[in-house]
Each structure stands twice: as C-alpha cells, then as structure tokens.
GUPAMI-109656 format. One record per residue (C-alpha): residue in one letter; chain; x, y, z. Coordinates in steps of 0.25 Angstrom, whole numbers, always signed. Each point is the difference from the previous one (the first is absolute). Last residue first. Layout:
   residu   chaine       x       y       z
        A        A       X       Y       Z
...
***
This chain:
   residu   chaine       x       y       z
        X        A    +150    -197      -9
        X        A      +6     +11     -11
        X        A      +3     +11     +10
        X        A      +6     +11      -7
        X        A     +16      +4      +1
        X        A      +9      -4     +12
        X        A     +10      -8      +4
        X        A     +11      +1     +12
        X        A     +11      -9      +4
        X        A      +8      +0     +11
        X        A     +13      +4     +10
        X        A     +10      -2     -12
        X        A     +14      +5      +8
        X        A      +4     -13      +0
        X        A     +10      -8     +11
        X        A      -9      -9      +4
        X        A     -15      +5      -3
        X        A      -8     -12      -2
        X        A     -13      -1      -8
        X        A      -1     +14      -1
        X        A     -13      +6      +3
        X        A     -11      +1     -10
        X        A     -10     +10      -1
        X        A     -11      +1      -9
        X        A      -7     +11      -6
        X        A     -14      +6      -9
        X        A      +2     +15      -2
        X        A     -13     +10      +3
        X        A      +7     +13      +4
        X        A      -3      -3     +14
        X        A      +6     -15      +0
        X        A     +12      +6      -5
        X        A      +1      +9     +11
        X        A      -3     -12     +11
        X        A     +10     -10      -7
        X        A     +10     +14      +0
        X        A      -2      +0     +16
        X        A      +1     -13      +3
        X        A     +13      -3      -9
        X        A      +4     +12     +10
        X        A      -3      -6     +14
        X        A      +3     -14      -5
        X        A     +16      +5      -4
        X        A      -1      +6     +13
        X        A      -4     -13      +6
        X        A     +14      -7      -7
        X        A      +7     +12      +4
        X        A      -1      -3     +15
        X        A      +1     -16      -3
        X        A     +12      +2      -8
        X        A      +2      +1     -15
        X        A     +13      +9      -3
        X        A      -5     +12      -3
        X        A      -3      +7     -15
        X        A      -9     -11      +0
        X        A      -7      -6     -13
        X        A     -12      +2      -7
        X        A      -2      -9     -13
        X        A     -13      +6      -8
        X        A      -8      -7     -10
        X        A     -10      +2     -10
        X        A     -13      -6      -3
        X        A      +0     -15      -3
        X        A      -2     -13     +11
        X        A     +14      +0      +6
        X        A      +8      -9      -8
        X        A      -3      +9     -11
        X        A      +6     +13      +7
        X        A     +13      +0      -6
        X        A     +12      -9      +5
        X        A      +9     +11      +1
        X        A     -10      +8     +10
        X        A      -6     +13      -9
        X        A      -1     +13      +9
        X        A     +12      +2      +8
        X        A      -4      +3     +15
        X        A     +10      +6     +11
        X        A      -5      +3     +13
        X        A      +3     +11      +9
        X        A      -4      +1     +16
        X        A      +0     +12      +8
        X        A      -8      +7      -8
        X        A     -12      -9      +2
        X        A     -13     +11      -5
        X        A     +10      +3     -10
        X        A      +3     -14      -5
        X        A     -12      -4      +0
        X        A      -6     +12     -11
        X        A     +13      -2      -8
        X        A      -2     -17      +0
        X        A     -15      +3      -5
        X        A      +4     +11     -11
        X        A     +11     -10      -6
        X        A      -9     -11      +1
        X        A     -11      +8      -7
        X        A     +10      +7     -12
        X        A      +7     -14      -1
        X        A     -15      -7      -2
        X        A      -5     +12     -10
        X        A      -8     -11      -8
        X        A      -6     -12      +3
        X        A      +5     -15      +0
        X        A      -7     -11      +5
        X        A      -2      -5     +14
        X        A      -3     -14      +5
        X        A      +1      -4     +17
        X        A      -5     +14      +3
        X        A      +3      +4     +14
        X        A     -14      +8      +8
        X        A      +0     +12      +3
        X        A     -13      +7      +5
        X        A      +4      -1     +14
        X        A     +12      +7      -1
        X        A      -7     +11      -8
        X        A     -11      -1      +9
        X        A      +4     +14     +11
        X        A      +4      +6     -11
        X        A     -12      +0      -6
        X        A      -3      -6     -14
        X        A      -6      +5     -14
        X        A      +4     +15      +2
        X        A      +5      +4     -12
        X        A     -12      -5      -8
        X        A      +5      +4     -15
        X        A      +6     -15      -3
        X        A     -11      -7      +7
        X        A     -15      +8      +5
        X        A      -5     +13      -2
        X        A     -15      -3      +0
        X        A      -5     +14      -6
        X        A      -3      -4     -14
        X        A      -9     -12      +5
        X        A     -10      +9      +5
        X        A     -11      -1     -11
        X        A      +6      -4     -13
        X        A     -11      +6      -9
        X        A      +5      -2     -12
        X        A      -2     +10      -5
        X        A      -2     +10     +10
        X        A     -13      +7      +4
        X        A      -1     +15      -3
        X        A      +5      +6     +12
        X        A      -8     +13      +5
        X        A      -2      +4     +15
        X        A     -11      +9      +2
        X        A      -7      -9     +11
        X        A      +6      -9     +11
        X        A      -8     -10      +6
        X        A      -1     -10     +12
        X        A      -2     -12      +5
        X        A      +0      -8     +13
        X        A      -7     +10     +12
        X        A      +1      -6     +13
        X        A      +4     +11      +7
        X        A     +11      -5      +7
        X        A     +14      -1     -10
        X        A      -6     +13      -8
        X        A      -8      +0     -14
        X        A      +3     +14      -2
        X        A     +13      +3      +2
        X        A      +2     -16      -5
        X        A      -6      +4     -15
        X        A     +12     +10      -1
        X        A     +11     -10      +2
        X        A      -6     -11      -8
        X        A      +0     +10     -11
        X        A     +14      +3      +3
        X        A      +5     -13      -2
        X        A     -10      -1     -14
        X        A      +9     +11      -4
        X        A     +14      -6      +2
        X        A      +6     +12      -7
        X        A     +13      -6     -11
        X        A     +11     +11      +3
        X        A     +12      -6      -5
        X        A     +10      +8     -10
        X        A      -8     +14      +0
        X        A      +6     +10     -11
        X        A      +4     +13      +6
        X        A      -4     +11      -5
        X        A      -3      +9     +11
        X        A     -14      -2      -5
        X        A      +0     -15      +1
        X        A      +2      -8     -12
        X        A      -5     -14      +0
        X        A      +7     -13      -5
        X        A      -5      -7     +11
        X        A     -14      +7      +6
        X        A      -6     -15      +1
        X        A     -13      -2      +7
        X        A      -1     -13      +7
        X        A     -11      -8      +3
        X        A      -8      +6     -13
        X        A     -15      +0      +2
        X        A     -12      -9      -2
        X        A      +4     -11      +9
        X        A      +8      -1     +14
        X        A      +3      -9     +10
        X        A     +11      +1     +11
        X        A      +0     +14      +0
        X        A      +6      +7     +13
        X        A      -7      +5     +13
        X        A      +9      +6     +12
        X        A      +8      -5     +13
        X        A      +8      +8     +11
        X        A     +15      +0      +0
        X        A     +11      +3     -12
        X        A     +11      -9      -3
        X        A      -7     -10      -6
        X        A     -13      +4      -2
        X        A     -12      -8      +6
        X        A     -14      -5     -11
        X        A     -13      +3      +3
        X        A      -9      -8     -12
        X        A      -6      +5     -12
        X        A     -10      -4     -11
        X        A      +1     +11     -11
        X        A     -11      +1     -10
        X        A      -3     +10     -13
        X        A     -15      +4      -4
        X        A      -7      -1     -13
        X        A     -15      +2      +5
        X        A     -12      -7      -7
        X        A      -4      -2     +16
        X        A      -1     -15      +2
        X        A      +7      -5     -12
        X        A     +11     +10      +1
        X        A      +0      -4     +14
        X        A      +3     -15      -3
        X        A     +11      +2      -8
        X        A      +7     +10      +9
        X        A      -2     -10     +12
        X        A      +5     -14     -13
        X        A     +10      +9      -2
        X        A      +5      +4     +15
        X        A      -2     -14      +3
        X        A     +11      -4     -11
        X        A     +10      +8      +6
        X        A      -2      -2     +14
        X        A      +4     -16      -3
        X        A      -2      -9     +11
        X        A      -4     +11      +9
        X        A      +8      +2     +11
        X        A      -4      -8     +12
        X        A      -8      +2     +11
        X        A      +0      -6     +13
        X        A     -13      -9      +8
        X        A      -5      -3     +14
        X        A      +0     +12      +6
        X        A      -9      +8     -11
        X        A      +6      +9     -10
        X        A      +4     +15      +2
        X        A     +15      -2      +3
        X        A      +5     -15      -1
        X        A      +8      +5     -13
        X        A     +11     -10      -8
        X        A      +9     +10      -9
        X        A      +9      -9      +0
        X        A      +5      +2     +14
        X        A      +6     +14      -4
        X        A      +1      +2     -14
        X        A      +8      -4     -14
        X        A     -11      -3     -10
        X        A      +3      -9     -11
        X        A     -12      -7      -1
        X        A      +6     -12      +7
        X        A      +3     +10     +12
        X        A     +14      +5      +2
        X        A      +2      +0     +16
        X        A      +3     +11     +10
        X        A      -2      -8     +13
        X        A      -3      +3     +13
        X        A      -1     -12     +11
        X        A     +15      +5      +4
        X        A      +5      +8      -9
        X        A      +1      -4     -15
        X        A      +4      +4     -13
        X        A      -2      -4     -14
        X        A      -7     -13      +1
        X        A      -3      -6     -14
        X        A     -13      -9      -5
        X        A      -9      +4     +13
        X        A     -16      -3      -3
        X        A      +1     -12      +9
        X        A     +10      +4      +9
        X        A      -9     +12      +3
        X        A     -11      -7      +1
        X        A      +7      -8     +11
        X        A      +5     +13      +8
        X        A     -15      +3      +1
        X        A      -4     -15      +4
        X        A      +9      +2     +12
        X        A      -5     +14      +2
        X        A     -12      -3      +1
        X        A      +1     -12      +9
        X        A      -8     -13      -3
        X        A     -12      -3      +9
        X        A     -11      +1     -10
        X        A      +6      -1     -14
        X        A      +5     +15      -7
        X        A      -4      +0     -12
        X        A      +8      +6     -12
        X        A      -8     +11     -10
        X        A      +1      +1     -13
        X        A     -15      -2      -4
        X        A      -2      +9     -12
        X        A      -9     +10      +9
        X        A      +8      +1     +11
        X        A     +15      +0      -8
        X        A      -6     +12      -7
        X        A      -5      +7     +14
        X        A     +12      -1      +4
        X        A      +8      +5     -13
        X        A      -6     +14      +4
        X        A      -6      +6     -13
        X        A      +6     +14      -7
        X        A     -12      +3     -10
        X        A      +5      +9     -10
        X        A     -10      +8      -7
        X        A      +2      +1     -16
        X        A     -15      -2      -1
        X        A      -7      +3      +9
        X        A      -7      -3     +14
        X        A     -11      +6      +5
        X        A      -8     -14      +2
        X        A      +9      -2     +13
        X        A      -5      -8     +11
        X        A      -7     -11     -10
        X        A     +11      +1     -10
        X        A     +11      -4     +10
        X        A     -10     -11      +7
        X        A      -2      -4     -14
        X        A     +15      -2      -3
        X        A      +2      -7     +13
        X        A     -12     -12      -3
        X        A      +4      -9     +14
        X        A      +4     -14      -2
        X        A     +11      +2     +11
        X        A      -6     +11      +9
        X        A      +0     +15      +2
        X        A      -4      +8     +10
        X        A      -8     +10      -6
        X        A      +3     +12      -9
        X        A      -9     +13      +6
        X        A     +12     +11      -3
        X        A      +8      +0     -14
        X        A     +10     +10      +4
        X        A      +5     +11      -9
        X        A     +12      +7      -5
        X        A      +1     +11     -10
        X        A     +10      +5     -11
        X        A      +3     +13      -3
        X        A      -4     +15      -8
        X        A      +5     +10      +5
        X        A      -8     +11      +9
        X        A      -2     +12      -3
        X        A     -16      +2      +2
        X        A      -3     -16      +4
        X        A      +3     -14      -4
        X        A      -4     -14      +3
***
C-alpha cells in the first residue's frame, strides 16, 4: 500500500483463521478458504510443518519411549553425513542435501507423541500448493516452503527456502555493472531466503499463523523451474564439509587408492602446515619410493624419513607430525594410508605414505 509520497514497496501479510493441520488434510483449500484476496504474482511463504503434516512426514513416538531418544533416532535416520558435533547436537548433511542443526527434526507445535520431518521433497509440494491454487482461485501465484535454520558463526535463528516454485531461487547479478563501474564477480541473491525471511516477521514462532504473503515482488517463473537446489553448496565449493573437532573422526585408511592430480603440491602443503605447528621436530619426505607406489594399491607415494636418528622420543614425534598432515589431507579431501617401516635398523626411512582417491 502506498500514500502521498510514499514509494512504491512490497508488503507482508499473515493468512489468519488456518486450522491445525493434520496428515490427509486439504492445505491448498484451507489457504484458499482464509485468503480468497490472493493474486496473481503473490508469493506464499508456507512453513515446511504444516507441509510435513498434511503429506504425513511425521515420526511416532511409541508410548513409553523417551522423546528424545527417539529424536536423536530420526536424526540418524535422516543423517547421510555429520559435519559437527557437540554433545547431543549435531550439525548434519541431511539426505536432501541440507546442512542443519539436528536434521531439521521439530518437536515444536505438534503433539507429545510424535516429530516432524522435512518434507520429502519441499520442491515438489511447492508445485503441486502453487498448482492446486491456480485451480482453486484462477491466480498465478509463486510458493516458498521454509524451515528455521542457525547460522554459523552468527547467534539466533531465521526462515530459509527449502522449497520453492514459481520463481528463481537465485538471482544472479554476475557480470553486472554497478555505478561506480565495477563489474560484479559473485553476487547471485538467495531470493527465495529472503522470502522466508520476510514471511517469518509475520507468521512469528507462537502465534500459530503458518503462511504468509509477499506482494509487489515480480520474478517470472524459471525454466526449468529447479526450485532450491541452486542453493545447496555441497562437494568441491563447500569449504566447510567437516568440523574440526570430526576431521580425526572422519578419517578412515584407504586400502585401494588411485592416482589424482596436485598429489606433491597437497603432501608438500600438509608436511609445511605439520611442521609449523611442531617446530621442533623436522622431517624429510621424498615423494615417489623407488619401488613405486603399485605394491601399494595405486595413488602416489611418499617415503618420509628422519632427519634424527629413530628413538623412542623422535619415534612419537614422528607420529605427532604424520598425525597432523594425515589430519590436513583429510581436510582437503585426499584419501591415505600410513605404513611404518617394517624394521628400522640403521635406516633413516621411518614410513610410507600413499595417498590419491579412494577406489575401495
């Protein structure tokens, strides 16, 4: 809405009067019942709860069973990588690529006896909601399905997108100009965050309202409409994939490796990095063994040897910095194995290392 000198903007509105829903439930009708004013190119920003109600997502808890117990099931159940941990809490990569605190598994505002998933696929039930209310109301309207999501590094907890249809995800300004001339290099807006963002001022943690929307906003719809997978950041452009505190954890020895590139850049890098944080104590490493790195399941190898002579003492120093570059590779994504020398006698080899991709 706008008045004398007053720009035009966008608007945020609650959808009051929506019931509590249940599995079965008609969630499109319910929307169009509370609000017949909506429009077309509305957004309507739907908390992913009430999604996972009404499609049945939902975990019971059985009579006598703690909650939290069966809680911190589910979220092994719907865990396929833990990025950090702290006691019970665990920052996890959820099978629909989602990195989030506990899985994103809810025992807010639902009864004792049960939890709430994410939906199955927040995509596709933002389709099939926009779908069914251009059926219902002749409108062409976009949909975000959001859940509350942490930060790291920052406290307190807002909405983000984890479903979306009708509208770009992302909208890249790469290759831009900006008026001081500069030409932008990243900047790709994570709209459909901030849609989820505004819809929560309105819709609140307490009040019971579910959906939202935001008028004067216009995104043609995308094709192909992708939904929110452009904003999962996962593999080789997620720099953060482990904590620090699960790296050792994490690392596991590879019994068949196979060769990748940049191996003498990353071992090189690795041994720098250990030997700094363990001045006192210097190795030497020559990368390639004489008898090659076949006999040792592929990938490339690496003698390290003692610029000491081997004693107990530089025996578990040698292990404090082998430790430390295992730990760094690890980080950087590289597959190893460790192999101590057989014997030592009079050598200076103190053991083998190999490393590359994991072919087991």
């Amino acid at each position: 809405m706008t008045g004398p000198g007053l720009p035009p903007g966008i608007s945020v509105h609650p959808v009051p009067g929506l019931p509590e829903f249940a599995p079965g439930d008609d969630l499109a009708a319910a929307i169009a019942g509370a609000a017949p004013w909506l429009a077309d190119d509305d957004v309507v920003v739907v908390t992913s709860k009430v999604v996972s109600k009404v499609e049945g997502n939902l975990v019971r808890v059985e009579p006598d069973t703690d909650r939290e117990t069966a809680r911190q099931q589910a979220v092994d159940a719907e865990t396929v990588r833990v990025v950090a941990r702290r006691g019970p809490l665990r920052i996890v990569e959820t099978r629909h690529g989602w990195v989030v605190a506990a899985a994103g598994i809810d025992a807010s505002n639902v009864a004792a006896d049960a939890l709430v998933l994410l939906p199955e696929d927040a995509d596709a039930s933002a389709r099939r909601l926009r779908d069914r209310l251009h059926g219902l109301l002749g409108v062409t309207v976009a949909v975000v399905v959001s859940d509350t999501f942490g930060r790291p590094w920052r406290d307190g907890v807002t909405d983000v997108a984890i479903g979306a249809a009708g509208l770009p995800a992302l909208v890249d300004h790469r290759g831009a100009v900006d008026p001081h001339g500069n030409r932008l290099e990243t900047t790709q807006v994570a709209v459909v965050d901030e849609l989820a963002a505004a819809g929560d001022l309105v819709k609140g943690k307490l009040e019971g309202v579910p959906v939202a929307v935001v008028r004067g906003l216009r995104f043609g719809p995308p094709e192909p409409d992708t939904g929110t997978r452009p904003l999962v950041r996962l593999g080789a452009g997620d720099l953060f994939p482990t904590g620090t505190r699960d790296l050792v954890g994490s690392r596991r020895t590879a019994t068949t490796l196979t060769r990748r590139d940049g191996a003498l850049a990353a071992v090189t890098e690795a041994f720098r990095t250990a030997v700094a944080a363990l001045p006192e104590f210097p190795v030497v490493f020559r990368y390639g063994s004489e008898e090659g790195s076949e006999e040792g399941g592929g990938g490339d190898v690496v003698d390290v040897h003692l610029a000491d002579p081997i004693t107990p003492v530089t025996s578990l120093s040698l292990g404090a910095v082998v430790g430390a570059a295992l730990v760094q590779l690890q980080a950087d994504g590289w597959a190893t194995r460790w192999e101590p020398a057989g014997t030592f006698g009079g050598a200076s080899l103190a053991g083998r290392l190999w490393l590359g991709a994991d072919a087991g």
